[in-house]
N, CA, C and O atoms as CSV, one atom per row, in Angstrom:
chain,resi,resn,atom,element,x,y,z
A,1,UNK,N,N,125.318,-112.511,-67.242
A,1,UNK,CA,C,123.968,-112.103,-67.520
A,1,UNK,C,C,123.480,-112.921,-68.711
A,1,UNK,O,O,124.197,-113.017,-69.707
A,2,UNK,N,N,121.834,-113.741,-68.624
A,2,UNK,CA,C,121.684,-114.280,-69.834
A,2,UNK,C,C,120.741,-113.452,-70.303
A,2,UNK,O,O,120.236,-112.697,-69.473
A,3,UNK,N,N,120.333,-113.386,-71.521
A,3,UNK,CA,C,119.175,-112.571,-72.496
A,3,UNK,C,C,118.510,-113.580,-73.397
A,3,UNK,O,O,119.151,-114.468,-73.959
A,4,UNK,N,N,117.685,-113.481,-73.476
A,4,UNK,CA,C,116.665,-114.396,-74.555
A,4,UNK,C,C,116.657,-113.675,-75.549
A,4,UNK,O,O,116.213,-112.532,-75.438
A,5,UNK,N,N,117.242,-114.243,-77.039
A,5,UNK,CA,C,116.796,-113.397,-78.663
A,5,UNK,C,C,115.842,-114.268,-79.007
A,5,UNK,O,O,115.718,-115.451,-78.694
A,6,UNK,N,N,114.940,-113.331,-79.922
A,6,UNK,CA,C,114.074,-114.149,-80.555
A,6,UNK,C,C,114.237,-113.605,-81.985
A,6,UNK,O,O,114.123,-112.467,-82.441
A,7,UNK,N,N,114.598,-115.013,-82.647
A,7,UNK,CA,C,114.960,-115.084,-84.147
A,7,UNK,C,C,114.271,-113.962,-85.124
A,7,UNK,O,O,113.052,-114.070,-85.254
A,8,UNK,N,N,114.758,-113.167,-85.647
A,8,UNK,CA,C,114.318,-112.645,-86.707
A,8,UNK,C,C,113.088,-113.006,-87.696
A,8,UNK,O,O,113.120,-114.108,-88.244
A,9,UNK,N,N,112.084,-112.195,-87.932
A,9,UNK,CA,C,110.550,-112.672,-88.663
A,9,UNK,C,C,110.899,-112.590,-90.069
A,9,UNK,O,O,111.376,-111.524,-90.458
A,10,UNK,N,N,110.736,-113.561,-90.916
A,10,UNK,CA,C,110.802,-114.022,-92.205
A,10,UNK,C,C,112.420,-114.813,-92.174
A,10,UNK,O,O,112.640,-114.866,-93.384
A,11,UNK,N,N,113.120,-115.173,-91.788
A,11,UNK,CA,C,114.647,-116.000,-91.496
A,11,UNK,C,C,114.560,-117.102,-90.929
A,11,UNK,O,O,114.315,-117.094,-89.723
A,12,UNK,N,N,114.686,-118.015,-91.430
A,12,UNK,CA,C,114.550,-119.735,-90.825
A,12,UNK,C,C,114.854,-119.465,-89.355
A,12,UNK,O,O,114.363,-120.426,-88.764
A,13,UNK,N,N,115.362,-118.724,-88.547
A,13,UNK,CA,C,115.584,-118.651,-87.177
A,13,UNK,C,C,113.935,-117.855,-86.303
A,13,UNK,O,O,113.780,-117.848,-85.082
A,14,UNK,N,N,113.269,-117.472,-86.966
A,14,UNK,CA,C,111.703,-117.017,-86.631
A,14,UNK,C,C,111.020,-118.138,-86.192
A,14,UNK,O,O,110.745,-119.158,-86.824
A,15,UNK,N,N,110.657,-117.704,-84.488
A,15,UNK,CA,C,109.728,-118.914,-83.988
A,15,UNK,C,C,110.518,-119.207,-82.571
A,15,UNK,O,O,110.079,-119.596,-81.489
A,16,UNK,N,N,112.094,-118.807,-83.071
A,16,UNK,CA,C,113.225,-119.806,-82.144
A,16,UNK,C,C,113.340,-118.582,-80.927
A,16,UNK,O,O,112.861,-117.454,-81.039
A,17,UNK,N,N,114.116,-119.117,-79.716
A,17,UNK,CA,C,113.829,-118.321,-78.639
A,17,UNK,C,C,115.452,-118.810,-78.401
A,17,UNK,O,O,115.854,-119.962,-78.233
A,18,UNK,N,N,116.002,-117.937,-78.429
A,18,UNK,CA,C,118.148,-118.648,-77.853
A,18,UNK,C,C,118.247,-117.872,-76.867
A,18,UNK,O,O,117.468,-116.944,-76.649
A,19,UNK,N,N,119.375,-118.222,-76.057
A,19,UNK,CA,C,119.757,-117.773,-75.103
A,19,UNK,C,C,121.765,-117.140,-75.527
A,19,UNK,O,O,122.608,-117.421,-76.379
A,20,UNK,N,N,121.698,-116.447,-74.632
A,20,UNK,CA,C,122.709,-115.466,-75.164
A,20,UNK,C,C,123.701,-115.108,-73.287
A,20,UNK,O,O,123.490,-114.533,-72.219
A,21,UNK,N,N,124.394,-115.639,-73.735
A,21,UNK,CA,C,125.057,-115.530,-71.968
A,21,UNK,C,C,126.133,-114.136,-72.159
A,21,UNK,O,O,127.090,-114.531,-72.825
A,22,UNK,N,N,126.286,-112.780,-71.834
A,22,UNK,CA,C,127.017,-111.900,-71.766
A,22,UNK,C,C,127.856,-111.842,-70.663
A,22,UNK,O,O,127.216,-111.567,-69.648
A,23,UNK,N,N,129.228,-112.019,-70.444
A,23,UNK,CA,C,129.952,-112.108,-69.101
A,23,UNK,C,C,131.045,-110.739,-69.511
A,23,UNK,O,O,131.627,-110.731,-70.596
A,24,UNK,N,N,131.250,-109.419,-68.310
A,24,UNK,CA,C,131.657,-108.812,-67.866
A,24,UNK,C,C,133.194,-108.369,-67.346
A,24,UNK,O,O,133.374,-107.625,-66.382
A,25,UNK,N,N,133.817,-108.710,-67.815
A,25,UNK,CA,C,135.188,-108.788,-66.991
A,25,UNK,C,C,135.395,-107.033,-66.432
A,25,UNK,O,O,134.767,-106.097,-66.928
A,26,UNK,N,N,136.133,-106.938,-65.621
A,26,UNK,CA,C,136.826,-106.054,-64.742
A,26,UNK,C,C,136.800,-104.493,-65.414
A,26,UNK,O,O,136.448,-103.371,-65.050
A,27,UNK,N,N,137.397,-105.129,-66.632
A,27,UNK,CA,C,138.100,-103.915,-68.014
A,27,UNK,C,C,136.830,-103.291,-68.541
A,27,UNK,O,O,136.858,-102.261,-69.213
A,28,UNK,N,N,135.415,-104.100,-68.143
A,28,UNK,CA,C,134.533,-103.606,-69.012
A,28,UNK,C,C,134.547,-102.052,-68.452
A,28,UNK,O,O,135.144,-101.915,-67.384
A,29,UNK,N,N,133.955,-100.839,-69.045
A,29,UNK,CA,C,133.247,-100.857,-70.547
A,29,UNK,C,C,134.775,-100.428,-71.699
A,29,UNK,O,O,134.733,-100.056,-72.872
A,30,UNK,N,N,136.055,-100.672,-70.775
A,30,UNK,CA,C,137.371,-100.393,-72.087
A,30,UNK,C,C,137.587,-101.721,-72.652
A,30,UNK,O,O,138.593,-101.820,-73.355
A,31,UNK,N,N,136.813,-102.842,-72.488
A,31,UNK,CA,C,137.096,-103.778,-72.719
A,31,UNK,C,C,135.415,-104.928,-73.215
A,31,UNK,O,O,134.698,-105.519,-72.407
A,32,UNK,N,N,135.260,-104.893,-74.691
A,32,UNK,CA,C,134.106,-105.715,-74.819
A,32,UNK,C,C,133.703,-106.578,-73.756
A,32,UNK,O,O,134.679,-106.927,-73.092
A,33,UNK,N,N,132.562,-107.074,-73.330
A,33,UNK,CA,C,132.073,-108.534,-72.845
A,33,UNK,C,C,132.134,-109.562,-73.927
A,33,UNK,O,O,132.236,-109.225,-75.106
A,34,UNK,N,N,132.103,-110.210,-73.731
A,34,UNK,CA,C,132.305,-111.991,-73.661
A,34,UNK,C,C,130.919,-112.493,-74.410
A,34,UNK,O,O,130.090,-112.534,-73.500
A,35,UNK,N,N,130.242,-112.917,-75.711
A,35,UNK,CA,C,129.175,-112.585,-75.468
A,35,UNK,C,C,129.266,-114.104,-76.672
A,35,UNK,O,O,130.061,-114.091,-77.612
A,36,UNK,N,N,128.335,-115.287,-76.411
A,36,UNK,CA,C,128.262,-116.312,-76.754
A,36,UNK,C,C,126.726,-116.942,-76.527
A,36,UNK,O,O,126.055,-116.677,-75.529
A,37,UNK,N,N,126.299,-117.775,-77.554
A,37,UNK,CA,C,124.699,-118.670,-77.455
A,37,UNK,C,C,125.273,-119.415,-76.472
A,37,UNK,O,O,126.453,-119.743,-76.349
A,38,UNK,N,N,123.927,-119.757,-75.487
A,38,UNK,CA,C,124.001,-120.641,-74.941
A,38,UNK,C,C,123.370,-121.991,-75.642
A,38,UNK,O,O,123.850,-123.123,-75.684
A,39,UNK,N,N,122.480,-121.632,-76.027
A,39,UNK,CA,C,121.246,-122.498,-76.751
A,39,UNK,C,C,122.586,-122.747,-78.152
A,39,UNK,O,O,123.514,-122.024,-78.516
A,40,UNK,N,N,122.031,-124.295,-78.688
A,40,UNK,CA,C,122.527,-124.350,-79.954
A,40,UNK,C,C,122.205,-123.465,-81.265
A,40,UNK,O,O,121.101,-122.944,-81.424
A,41,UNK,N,N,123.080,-123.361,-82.030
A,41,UNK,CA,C,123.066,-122.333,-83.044
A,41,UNK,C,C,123.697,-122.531,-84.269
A,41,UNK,O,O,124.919,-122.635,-84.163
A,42,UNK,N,N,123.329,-122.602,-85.201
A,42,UNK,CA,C,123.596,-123.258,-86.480
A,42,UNK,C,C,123.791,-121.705,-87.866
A,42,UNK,O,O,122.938,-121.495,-88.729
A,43,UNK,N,N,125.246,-120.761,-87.683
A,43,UNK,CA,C,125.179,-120.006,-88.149
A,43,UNK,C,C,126.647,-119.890,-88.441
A,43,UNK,O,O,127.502,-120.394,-87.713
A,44,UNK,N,N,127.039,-118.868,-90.073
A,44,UNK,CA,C,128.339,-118.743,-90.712
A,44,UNK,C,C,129.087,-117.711,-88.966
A,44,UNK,O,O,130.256,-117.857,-88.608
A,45,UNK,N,N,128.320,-117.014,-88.389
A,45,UNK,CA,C,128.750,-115.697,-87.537
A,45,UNK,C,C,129.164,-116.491,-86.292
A,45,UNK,O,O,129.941,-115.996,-85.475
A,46,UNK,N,N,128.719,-117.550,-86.162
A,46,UNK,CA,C,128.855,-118.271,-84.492
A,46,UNK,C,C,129.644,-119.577,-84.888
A,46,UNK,O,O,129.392,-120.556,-85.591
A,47,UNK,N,N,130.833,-119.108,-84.035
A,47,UNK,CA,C,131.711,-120.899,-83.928
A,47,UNK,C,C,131.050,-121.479,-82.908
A,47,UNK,O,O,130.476,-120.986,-81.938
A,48,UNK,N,N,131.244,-122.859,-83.340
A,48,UNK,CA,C,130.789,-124.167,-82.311
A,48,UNK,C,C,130.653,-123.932,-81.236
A,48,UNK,O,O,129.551,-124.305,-80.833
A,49,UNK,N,N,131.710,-123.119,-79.956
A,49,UNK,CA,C,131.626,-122.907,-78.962
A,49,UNK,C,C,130.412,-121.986,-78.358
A,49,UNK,O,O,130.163,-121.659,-77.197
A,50,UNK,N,N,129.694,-121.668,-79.714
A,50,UNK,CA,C,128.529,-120.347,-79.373
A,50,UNK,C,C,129.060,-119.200,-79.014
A,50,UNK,O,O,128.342,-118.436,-78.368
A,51,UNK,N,N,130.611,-118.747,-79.382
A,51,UNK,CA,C,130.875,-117.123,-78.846
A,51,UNK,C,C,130.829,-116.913,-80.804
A,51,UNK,O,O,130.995,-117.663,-81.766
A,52,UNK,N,N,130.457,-115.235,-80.565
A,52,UNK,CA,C,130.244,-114.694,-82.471
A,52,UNK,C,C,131.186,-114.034,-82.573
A,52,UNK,O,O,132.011,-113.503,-81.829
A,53,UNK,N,N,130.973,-114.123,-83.659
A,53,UNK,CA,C,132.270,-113.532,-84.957
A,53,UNK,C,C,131.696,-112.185,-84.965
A,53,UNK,O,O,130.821,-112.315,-85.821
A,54,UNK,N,N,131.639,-111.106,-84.600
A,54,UNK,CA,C,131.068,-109.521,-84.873
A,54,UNK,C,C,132.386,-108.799,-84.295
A,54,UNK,O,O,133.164,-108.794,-83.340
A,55,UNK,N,N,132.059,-108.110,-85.699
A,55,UNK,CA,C,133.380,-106.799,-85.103
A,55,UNK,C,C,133.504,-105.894,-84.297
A,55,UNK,O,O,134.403,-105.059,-84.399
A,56,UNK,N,N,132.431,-105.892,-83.140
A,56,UNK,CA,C,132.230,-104.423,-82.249
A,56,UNK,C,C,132.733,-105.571,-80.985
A,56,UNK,O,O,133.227,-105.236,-79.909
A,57,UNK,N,N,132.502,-106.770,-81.368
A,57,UNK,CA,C,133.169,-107.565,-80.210
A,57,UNK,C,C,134.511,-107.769,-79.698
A,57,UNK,O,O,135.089,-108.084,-78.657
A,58,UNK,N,N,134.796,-107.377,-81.162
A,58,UNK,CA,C,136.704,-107.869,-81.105
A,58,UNK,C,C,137.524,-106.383,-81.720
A,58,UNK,O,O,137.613,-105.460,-80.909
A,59,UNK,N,N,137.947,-106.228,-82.741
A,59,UNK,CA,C,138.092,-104.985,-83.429
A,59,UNK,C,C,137.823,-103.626,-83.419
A,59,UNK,O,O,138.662,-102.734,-83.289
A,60,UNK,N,N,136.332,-103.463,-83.594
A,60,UNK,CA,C,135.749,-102.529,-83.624
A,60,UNK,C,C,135.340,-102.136,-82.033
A,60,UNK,O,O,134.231,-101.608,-82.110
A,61,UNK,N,N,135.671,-102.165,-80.959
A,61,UNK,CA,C,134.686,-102.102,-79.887
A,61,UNK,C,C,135.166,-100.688,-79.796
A,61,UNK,O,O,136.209,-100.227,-80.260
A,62,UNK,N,N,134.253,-100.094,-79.137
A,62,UNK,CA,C,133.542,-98.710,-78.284
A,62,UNK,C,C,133.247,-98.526,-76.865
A,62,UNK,O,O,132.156,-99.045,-76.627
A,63,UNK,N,N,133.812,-97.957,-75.737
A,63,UNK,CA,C,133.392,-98.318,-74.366
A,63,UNK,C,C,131.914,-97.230,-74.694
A,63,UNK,O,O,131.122,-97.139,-73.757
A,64,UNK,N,N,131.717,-96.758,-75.481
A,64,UNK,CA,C,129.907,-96.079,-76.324
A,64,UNK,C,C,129.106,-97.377,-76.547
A,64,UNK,O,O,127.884,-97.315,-76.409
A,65,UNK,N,N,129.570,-98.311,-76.812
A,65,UNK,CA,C,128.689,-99.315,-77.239
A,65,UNK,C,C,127.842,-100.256,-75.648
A,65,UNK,O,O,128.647,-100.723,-74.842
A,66,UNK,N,N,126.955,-100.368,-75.471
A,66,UNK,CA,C,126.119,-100.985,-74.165
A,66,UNK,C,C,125.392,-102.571,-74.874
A,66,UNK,O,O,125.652,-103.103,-75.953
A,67,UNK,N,N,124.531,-102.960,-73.906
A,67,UNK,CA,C,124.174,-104.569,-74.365
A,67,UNK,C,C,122.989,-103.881,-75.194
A,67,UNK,O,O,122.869,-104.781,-76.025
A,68,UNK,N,N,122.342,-103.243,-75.447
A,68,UNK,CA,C,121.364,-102.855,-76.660
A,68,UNK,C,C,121.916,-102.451,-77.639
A,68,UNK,O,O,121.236,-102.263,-78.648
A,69,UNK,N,N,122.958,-102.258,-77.648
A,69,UNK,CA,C,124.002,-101.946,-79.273
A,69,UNK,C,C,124.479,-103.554,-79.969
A,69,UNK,O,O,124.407,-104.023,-81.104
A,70,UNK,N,N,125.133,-104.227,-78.267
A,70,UNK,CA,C,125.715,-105.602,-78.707
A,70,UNK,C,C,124.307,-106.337,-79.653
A,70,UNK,O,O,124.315,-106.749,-80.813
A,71,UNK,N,N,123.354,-106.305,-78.816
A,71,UNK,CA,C,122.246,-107.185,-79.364
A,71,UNK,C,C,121.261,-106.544,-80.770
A,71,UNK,O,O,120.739,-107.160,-81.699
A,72,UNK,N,N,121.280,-105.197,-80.480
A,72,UNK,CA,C,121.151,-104.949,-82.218
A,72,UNK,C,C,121.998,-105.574,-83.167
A,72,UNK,O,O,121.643,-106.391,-84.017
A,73,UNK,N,N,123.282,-105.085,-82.943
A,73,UNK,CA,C,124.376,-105.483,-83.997
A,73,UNK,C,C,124.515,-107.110,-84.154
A,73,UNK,O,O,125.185,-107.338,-85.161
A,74,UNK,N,N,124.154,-108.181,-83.569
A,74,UNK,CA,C,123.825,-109.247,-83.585
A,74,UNK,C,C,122.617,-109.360,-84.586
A,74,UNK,O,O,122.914,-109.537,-85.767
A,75,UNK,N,N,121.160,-109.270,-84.213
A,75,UNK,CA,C,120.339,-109.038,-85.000
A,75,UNK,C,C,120.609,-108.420,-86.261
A,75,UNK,O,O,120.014,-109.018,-87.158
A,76,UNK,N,N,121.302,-107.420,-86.679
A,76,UNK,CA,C,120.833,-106.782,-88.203
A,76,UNK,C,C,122.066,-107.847,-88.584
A,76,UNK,O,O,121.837,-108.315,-89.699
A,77,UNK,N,N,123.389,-108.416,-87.967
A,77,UNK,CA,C,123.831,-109.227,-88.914
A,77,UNK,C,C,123.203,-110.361,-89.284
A,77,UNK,O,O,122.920,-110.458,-90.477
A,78,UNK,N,N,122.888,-111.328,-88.485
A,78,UNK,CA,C,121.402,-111.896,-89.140
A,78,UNK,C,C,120.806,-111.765,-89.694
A,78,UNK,O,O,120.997,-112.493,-90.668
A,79,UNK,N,N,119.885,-111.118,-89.805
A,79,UNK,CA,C,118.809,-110.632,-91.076
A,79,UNK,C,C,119.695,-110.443,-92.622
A,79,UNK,O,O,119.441,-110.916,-93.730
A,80,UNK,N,N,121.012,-109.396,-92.083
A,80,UNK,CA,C,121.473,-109.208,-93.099
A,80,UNK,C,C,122.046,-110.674,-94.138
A,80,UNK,O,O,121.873,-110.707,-95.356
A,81,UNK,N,N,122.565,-111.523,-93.533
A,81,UNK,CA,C,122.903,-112.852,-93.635
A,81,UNK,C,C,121.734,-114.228,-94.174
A,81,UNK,O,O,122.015,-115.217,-94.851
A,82,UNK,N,N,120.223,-113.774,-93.507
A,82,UNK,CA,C,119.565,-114.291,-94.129
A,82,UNK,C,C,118.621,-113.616,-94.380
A,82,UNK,O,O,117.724,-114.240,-93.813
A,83,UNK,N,N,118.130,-112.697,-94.874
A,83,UNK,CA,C,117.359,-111.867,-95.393
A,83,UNK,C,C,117.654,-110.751,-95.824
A,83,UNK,O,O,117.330,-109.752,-95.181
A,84,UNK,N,N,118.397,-110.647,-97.115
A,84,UNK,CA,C,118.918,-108.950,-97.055
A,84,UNK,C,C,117.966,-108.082,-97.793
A,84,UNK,O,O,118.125,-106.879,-98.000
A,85,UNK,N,N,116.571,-109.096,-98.315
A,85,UNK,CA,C,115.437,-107.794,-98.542
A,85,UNK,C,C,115.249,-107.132,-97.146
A,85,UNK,O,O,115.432,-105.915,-97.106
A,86,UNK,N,N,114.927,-107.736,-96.065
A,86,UNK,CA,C,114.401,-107.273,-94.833
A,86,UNK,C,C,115.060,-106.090,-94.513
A,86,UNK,O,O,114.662,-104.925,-94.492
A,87,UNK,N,N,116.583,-106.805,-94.169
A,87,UNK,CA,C,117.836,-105.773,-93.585
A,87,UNK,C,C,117.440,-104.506,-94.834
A,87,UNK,O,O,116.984,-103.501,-94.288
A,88,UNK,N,N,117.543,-104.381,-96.504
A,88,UNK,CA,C,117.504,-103.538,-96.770
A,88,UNK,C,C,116.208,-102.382,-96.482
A,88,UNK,O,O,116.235,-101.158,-96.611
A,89,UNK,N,N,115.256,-103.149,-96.111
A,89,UNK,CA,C,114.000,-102.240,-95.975
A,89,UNK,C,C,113.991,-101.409,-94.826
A,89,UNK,O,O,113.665,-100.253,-94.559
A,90,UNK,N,N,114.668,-102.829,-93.980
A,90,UNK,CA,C,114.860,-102.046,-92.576
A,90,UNK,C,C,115.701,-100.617,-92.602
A,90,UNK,O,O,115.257,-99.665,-91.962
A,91,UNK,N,N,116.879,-100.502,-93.331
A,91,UNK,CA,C,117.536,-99.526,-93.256
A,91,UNK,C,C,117.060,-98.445,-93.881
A,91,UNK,O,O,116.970,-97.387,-93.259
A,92,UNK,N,N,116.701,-98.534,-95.138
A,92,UNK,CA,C,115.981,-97.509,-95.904
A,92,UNK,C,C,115.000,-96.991,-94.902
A,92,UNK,O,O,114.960,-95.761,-94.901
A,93,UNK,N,N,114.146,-97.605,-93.996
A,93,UNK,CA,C,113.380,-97.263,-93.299
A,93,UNK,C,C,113.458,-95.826,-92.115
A,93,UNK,O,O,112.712,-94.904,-91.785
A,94,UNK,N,N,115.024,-96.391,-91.715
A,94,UNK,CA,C,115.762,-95.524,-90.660
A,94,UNK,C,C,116.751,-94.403,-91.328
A,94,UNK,O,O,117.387,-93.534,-90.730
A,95,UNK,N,N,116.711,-94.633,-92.560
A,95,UNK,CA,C,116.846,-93.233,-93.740
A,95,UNK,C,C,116.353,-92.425,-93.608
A,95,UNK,O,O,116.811,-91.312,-93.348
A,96,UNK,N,N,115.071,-92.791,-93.772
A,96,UNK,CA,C,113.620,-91.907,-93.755
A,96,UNK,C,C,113.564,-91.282,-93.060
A,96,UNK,O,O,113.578,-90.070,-93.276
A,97,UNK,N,N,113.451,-91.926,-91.603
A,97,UNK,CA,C,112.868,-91.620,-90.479
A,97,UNK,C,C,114.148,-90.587,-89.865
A,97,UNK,O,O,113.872,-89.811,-88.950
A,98,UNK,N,N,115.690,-90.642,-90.488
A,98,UNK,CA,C,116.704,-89.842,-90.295
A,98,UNK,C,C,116.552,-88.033,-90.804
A,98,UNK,O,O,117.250,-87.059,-90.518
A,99,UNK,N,N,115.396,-88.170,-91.604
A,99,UNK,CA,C,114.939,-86.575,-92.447
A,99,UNK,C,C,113.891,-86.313,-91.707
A,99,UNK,O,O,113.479,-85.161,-91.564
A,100,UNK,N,N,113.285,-87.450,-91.098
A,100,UNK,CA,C,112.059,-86.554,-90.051
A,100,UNK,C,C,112.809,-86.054,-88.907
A,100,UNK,O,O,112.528,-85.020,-88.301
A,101,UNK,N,N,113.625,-86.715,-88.683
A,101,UNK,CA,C,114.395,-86.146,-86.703
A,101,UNK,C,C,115.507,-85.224,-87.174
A,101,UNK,O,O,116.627,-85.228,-86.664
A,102,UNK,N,N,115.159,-84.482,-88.112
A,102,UNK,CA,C,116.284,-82.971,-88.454
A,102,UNK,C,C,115.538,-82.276,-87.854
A,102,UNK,O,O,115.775,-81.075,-87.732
């Protein structure tokens, strides 16, 4: 399966449109997908080959976790990586909004 990200707003990657190839094996959901840029990518989180360095990929995985968890958790490490005013606002944000949904 491919997915289009679009770079984070205020992060030198804003503007950019990547492609993101997710492949499935057998084991899924006891077993992460496979999840690598297709498009080139110039980041500390992504080796050369375009598969990422995230811990819900390798370590940390969850058969709870779905491709809208994978691709959040992609995104806020980004931001967090190049923007950590953003990432912090962002979170404080979902603080907030954690005392309205009591």
């Amino acid at each position: 399966m491919e997915r289009s990200y679009f770079g984070p707003v205020g992060t030198p990657f804003e503007d950019g449109t990547f492609k993101l190839l997710i492949e499935f094996s057998e084991e899924y959901p006891n077993k992460p997908p496979t999840v690598r840029f297709v498009s080139r990518m110039f980041h500390p989180n992504v080796y050369a080959d375009g598969s990422i360095c995230l811990d819900i990929l390798q370590n940390r995985w969850s058969p709870t976790y779905d491709v809208s968890s994978i691709l959040t958790s992609i995104q806020a490490a980004q931001l967090y990586q190049e923007n950590k005013r953003e990432y912090e606002k962002r979170v404080t944000a979902i603080v907030e909004q954690s005392w309205v949904d009591v």
